[in-house]
C-alpha positions, 0 to 999 in steps of 0.5 A: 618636187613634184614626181608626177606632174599632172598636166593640163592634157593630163587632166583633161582626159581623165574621165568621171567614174561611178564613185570619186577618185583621187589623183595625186602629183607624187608631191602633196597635191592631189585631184579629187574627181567626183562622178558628176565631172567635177574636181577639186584639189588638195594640197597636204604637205 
């Protein structure tokens, strides 16, 4: 189960950096987001 869930307001503030960055749900999904605004997910079990 997820510790930390990342939810929509969540997501929507996090703001792009110089460099790629990664959140994670404490649960095996993660959010990569890249300097250009987008994201993508991950999810490793």
């Amino acid at each position: 189960m997820a510790q930390h869930k990342l939810t929509d307001i969540a997501v929507r503030m996090l703001k792009p950096k110089s460099s790629s960055f990664q959140v994670s749900d404490g649960g095996g999904l993660y959010l990569k987001i890249y300097p250009n605004g987008s994201y993508g997910t991950t999810y490793a079990n």
